[in-house]
C-alpha positions in Angstrom: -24.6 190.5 95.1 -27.8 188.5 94.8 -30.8 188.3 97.1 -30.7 185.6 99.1 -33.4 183.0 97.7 -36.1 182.8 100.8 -39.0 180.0 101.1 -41.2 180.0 103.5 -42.8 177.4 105.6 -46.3 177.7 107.6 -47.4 175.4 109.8 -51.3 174.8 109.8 -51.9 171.2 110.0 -53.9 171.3 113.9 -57.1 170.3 114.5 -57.8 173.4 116.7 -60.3 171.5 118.9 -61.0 174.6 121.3 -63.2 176.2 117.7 -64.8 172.9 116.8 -63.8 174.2 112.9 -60.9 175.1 111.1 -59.7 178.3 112.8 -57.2 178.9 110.0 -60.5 180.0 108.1 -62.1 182.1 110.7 -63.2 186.0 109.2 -60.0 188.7 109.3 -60.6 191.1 107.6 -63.3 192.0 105.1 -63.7 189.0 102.7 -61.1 186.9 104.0 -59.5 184.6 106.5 -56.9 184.1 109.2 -54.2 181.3 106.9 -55.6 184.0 103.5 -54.9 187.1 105.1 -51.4 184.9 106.3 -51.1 184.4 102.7 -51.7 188.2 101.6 -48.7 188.9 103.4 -46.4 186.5 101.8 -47.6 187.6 98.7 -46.8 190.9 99.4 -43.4 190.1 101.0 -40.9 190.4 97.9 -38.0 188.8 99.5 -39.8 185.4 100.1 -40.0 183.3 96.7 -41.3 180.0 97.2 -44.6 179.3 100.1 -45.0 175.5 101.5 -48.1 175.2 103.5 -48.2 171.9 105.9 -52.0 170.9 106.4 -53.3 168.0 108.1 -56.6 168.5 109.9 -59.2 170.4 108.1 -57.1 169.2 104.8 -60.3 169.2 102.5 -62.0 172.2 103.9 -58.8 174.5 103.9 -57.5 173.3 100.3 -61.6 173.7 99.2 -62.1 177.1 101.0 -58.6 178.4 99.8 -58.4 176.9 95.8 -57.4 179.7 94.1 -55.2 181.5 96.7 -53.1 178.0 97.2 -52.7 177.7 93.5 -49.0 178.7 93.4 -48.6 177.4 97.1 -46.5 174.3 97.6 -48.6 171.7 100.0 -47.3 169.5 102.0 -49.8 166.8 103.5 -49.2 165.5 107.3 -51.1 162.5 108.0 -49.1 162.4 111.2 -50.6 166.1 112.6 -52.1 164.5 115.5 -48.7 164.3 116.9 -48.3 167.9 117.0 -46.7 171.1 115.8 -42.9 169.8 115.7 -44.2 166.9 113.5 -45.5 169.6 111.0 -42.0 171.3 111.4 -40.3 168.5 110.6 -42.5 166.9 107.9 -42.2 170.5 105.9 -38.6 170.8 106.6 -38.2 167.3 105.3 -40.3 167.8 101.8 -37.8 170.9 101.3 -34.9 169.0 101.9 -36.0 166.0 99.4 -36.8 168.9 96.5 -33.1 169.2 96.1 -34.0 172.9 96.4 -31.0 174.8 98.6 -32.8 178.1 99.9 -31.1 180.9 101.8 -33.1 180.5 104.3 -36.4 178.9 105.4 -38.4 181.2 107.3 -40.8 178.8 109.5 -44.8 181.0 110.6 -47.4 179.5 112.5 -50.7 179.8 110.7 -52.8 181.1 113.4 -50.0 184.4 113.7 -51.7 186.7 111.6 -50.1 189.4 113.4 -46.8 188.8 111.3 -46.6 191.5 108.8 -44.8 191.9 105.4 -42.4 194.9 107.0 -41.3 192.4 109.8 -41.0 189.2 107.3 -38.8 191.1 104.5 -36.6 192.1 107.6 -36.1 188.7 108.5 -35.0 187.8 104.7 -32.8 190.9 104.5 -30.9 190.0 107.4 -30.2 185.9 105.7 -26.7 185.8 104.5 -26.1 182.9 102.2 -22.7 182.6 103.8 -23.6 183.4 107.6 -24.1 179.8 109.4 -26.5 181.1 112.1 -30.4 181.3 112.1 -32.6 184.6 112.5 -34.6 184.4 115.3 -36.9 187.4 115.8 -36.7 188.5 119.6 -39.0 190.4 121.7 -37.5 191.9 124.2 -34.9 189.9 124.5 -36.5 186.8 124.0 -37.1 184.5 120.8 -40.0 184.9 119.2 -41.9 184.3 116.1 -40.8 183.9 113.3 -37.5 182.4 112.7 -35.7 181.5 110.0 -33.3 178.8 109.6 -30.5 177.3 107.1 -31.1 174.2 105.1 -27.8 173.0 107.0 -30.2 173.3 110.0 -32.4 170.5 108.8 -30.4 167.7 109.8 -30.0 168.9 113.2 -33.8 169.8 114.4 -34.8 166.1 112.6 -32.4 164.4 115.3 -34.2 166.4 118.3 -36.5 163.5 119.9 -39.4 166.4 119.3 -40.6 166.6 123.3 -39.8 169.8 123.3 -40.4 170.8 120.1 -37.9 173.3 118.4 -37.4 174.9 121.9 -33.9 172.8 122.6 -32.7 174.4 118.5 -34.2 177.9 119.5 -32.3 178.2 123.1 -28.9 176.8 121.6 -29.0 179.3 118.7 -30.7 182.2 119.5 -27.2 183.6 121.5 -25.4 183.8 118.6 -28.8 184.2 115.8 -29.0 187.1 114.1 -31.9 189.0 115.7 -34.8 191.3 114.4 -36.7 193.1 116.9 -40.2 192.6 117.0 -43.1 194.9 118.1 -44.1 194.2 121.5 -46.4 190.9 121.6 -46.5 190.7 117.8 -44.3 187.8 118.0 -45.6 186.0 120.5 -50.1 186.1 120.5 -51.6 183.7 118.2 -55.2 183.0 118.2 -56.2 180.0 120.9 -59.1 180.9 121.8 -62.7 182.2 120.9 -62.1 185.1 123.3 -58.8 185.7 121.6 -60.1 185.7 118.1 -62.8 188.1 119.3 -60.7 190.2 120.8 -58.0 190.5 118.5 -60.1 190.3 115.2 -60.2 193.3 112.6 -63.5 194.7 113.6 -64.3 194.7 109.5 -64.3 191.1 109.5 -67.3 189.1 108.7 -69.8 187.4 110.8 -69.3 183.9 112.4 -71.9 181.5 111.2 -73.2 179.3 113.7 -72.2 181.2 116.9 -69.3 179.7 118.7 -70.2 176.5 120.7 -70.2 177.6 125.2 -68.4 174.2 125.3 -65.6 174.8 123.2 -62.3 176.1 125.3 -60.9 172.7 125.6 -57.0 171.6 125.5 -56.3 172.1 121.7 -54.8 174.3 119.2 -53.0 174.6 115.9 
């Protein structure tokens, strides 16, 4: 039997006006970033083929910062990111489905989740069947989390949702009868929103943060 054939779809197009800058390049890690060390993983996940990375805000700086490392990445362009996440989903979900590609499976990441390792991801894509109809959802304690991975027969159906919810009407419908994969306890749920977040939660190898965060910056925002 073959492996399923996996792609996989982060969403980084948000302006992330709490950080005034492009979080998705904030230090993790010695010598790299929050969307590179996002990247690492993929890289270093076998079971995912193919990466599509939806930018919008921050498109210049990202695809400048990240050159080499987004060399073999497909990227997908949102000029409509201001109207949030769901947009992203369903502009990357809609470049996919015009490739004439047919994955597997689609597995969908946000990119400020850098707590989404390559163990968890290749046990996502191991659990795909070609021939199962359901999504895998990964579930934390009983409740969906990120990521999740859908079926290109899925498209169609989250592009009709009127996207006020975002995929939260898909998740709830499927996620009884998904196939689920156990995640580590808030590993598939904390992203970074915040400077006290990133702070907190940072790698404490990670490089400095040049100029210092601005006092004024925890406004209503976010990737």
């Amino acid at each position: 039997m073959s492996k399923p054939r996996i792609e996989a779809l982060i969403l980084a197009a948000g302006e992330a006006r709490r950080f005034g800058r492009p979080k998705q390049l904030l230090p993790w890690g010695p010598e790299n970033s929050i969307l590179g060390h996002l990247l690492d993983t993929l890289g270093a996940t076998p079971e995912i083929g193919r990466v599509n990375l939806v930018l919008g805000a921050w498109f210049a700086e990202i695809t400048r910062a990240l050159e080499k490392r987004l060399a073999a990445v497909e990227i997908i362009p949102n000029p409509n990111w201001r109207e949030g996440m769901f947009n992203s989903l369903t502009t990357g979900l809609s470049r996919i489905r015009e490739s004439g590609r047919r994955p597997d499976g689609i597995v969908v990441l946000l990119g400020d989740m850098p707590f989404v390792d390559a163990p968890l991801l290749g046990r996502i894509c191991r659990s795909c069947r070609s021939a199962d109809p359901v999504p895998v959802i990964a579930a934390e304690s009983g409740r969906p989390a990120h990521p999740y991975l859908v079926k290109p027969r899925h498209i169609g159906e989250i592009l009709s949702l009127s996207g006020e919810s975002g995929i939260r009407p898909f998740i709830q419908k499927h996620f009884p009868g998904a196939l689920k994969v156990e995640v580590a306890a808030r590993a598939g749920r904390r992203d970074i929103d915040t400077w006290k977040g990133y702070f907190h939660h940072r790698p404490p190898d990670s490089g400095p943060v040049e100029p210092p965060p601005p006092e004024s910056s925890e406004g209503a925002g976010g990737l």
